[in-house]
C-alpha positions in Angstrom: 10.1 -9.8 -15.2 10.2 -12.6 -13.1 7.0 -14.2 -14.9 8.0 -14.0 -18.2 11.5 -15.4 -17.2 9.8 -18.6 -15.3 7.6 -19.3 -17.9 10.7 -19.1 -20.3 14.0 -18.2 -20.1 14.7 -17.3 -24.0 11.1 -15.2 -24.7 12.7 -12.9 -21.9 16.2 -12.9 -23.1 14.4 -12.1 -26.3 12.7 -9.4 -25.1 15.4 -8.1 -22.8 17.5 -7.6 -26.6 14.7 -5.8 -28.3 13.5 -3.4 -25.3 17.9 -2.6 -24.8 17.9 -2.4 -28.3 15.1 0.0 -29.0 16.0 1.6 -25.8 20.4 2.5 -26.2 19.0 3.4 -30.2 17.1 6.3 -29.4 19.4 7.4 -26.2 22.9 7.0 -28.6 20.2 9.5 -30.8 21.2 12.3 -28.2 25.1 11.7 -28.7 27.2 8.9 -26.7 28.7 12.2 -24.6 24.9 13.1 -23.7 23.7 12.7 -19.2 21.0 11.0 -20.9 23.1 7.9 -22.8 24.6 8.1 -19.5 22.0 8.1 -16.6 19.8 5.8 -19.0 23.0 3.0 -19.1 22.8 3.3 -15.4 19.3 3.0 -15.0 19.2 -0.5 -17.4 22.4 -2.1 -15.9 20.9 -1.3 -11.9 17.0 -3.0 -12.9 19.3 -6.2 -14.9 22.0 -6.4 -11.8 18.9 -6.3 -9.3 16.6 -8.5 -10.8 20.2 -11.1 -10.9 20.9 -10.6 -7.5 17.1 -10.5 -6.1 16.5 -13.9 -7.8 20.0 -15.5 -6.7 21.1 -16.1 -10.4 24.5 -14.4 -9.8 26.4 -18.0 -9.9 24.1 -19.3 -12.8 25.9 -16.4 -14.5 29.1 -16.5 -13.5 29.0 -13.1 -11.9 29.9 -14.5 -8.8 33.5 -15.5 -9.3 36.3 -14.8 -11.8 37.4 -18.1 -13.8 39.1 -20.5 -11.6 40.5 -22.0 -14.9 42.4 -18.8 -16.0 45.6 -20.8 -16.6 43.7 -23.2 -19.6 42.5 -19.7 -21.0 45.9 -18.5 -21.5 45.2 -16.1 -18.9 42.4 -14.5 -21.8 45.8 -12.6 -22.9 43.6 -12.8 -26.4 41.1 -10.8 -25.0 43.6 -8.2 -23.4 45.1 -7.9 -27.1 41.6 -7.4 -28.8 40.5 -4.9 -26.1 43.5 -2.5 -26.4 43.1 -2.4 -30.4 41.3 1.1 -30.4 44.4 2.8 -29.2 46.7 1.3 -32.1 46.1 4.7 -33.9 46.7 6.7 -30.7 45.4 8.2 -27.9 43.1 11.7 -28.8 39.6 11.9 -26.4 36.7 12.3 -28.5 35.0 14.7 -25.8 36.2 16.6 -23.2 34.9 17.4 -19.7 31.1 16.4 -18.6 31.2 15.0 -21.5 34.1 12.9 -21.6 32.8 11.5 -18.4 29.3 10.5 -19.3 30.5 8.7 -22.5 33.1 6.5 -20.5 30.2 5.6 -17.9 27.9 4.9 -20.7 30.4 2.6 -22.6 31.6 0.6 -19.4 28.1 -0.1 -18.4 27.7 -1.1 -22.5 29.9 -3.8 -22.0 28.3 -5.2 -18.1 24.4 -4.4 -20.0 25.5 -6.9 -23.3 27.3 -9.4 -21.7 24.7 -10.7 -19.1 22.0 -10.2 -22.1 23.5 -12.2 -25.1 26.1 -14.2 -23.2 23.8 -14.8 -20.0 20.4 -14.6 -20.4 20.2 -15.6 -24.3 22.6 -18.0 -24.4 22.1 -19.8 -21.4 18.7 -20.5 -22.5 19.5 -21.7 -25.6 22.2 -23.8 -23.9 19.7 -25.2 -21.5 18.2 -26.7 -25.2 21.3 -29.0 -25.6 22.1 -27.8 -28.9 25.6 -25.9 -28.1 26.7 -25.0 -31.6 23.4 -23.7 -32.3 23.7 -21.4 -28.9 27.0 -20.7 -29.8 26.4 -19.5 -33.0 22.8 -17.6 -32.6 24.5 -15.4 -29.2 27.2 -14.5 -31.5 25.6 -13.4 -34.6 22.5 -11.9 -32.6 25.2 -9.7 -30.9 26.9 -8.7 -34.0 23.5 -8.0 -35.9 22.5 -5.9 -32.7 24.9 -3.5 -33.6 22.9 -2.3 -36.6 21.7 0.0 -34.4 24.7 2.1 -35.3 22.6 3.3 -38.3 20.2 5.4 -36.5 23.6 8.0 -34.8 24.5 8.6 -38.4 27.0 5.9 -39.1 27.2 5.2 -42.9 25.8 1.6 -43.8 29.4 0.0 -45.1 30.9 1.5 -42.3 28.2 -0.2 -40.1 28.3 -3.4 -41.9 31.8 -3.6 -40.8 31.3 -2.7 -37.3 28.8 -6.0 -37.5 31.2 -8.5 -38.7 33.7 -6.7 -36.0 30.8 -7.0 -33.3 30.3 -11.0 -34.9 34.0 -12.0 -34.6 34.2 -10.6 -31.0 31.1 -12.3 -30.3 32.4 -15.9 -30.9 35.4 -14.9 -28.9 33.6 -13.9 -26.0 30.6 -17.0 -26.1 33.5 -19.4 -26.3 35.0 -17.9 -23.5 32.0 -18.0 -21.4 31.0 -21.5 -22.3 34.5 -22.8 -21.7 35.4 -20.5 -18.3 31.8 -20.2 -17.1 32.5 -16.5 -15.9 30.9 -13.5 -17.0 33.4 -11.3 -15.3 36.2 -11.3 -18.1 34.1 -10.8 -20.8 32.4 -7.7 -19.2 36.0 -6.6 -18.1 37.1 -6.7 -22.1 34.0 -5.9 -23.4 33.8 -2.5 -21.3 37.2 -1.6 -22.2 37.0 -1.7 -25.4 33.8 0.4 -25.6 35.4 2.7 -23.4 38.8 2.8 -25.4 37.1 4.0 -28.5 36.3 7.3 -26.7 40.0 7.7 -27.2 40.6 6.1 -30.5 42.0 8.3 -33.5 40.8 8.0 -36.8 43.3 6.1 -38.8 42.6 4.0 -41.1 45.7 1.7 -41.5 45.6 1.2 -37.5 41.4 0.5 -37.7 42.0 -2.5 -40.3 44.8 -3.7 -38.7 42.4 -4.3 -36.1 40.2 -6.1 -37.6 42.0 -8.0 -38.7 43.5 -8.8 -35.8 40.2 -9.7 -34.4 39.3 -11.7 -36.8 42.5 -14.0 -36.4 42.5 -13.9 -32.8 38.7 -15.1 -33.3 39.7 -18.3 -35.2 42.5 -19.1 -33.4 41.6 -18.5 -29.8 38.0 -19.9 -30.6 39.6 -23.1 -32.0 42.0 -23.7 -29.0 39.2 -23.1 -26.2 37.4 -25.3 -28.6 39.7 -28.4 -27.3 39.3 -27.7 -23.5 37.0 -29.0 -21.0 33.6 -27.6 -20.3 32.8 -27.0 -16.9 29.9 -29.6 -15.5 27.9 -26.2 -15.3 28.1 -24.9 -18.9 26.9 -28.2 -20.0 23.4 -27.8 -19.5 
């Protein structure tokens, strides 16, 4: 891993998407409440964690420190709102028991998996290119189209194109939070709770496009304002 990340840092975040992608498709195949979605999650998120820590890249990251500017990002009280939208509708678990457990282990390592692939390894290394707004753009949409993957568990293709301009909007949210706070650690905090709130989420359909709605305010908005801060000396490059 180390070789191909040396020689460059985007062919491996690259590759790291399409070998997680091919990957959580098949296992999400065998049912998000399936051991295997679960024991796979853990086995991706302890070889991306390790290879992090082996190679000393957990402050390159940001996984080394919450966001010493939390008071310039609002406190992410944005993010907080976004995450808790799959409970709007209420509160009834999709699975119960063994389960229950596996998917909520499967969905919070989701969110620590994602983040350090399209907002650390594949952003970063488009950063490192100077060209922000490009990196900016490409880490959000690349995580948004990633979510086609939906497809292949059954999900009907309106209701996954939908779940892609969802997965698009958060995406901006969460780069711009990165590239303005340098931290990881709040992104993978929201990103995991959302995942693992829509284990409890009910089907309602007033509450669901309220909430994406939502999002998709809270994107503009939010994205604009941390547009006007300060970038930390070690985002810039």
């Amino acid at each position: 891993m180390m070789k191909l990340y040396q020689k460059s840092e985007l062919a491996f975040a690259i590759a790291c998407i399409v070998g997680y992608t091919v990957v959580a498709g098949n296992l999400r195949t065998l049912g998000d409440d399936s051991p295997a979605m679960a024991i796979g999650l853990i086995a991706i998120a302890l070889v991306l964690l390790r290879f992090v820590r082996k190679n000393g890249l957990q402050e390159k990251y940001g996984l080394d420190r919450w966001a010493k500017n939390s008071r310039q990002m609002l406190y992410f009280i944005p993010l907080w709102i976004v995450s808790s939208g799959n409970l709007w509708g209420g509160v009834l678990p999709r699975y119960q028991g063994l389960g229950l457990a596996c998917a909520i282990i499967a969905f919070a390592l989701v969110g620590i998996v994602e983040e350090l692939i399209f907002r650390g390894f594949l952003f970063k290394a488009m950063l490192a290119d100077g060209k922000t707004e490009t990196a900016i753009v490409i880490s959000s949409v690349t995580f948004g189209i990633g979510h086609i993957i939906n497809l292949l568990t059954g999900h009907a293709l309106a209701e996954t194109l939908v779940q892609i301009v969802f997965a698009v909007s958060i995406g901006f949210i969460f780069t711009m939070v990165y590239y303005k706070c340098g931290s990881l650690l709040p992104l993978i905090v929201a990103h995991s709770t959302i995942d693992v709130l829509s284990v409890f989420a009910v089907d309602n359909a007033a509450a669901h496009w309220t909430y994406i709605g939502v999002t998709l305010v809270t994107a503009v908005l939010y994205s604009w304002y941390l547009s006007r801060l300060e970038t930390p000396k070690a985002m810039r490059s």
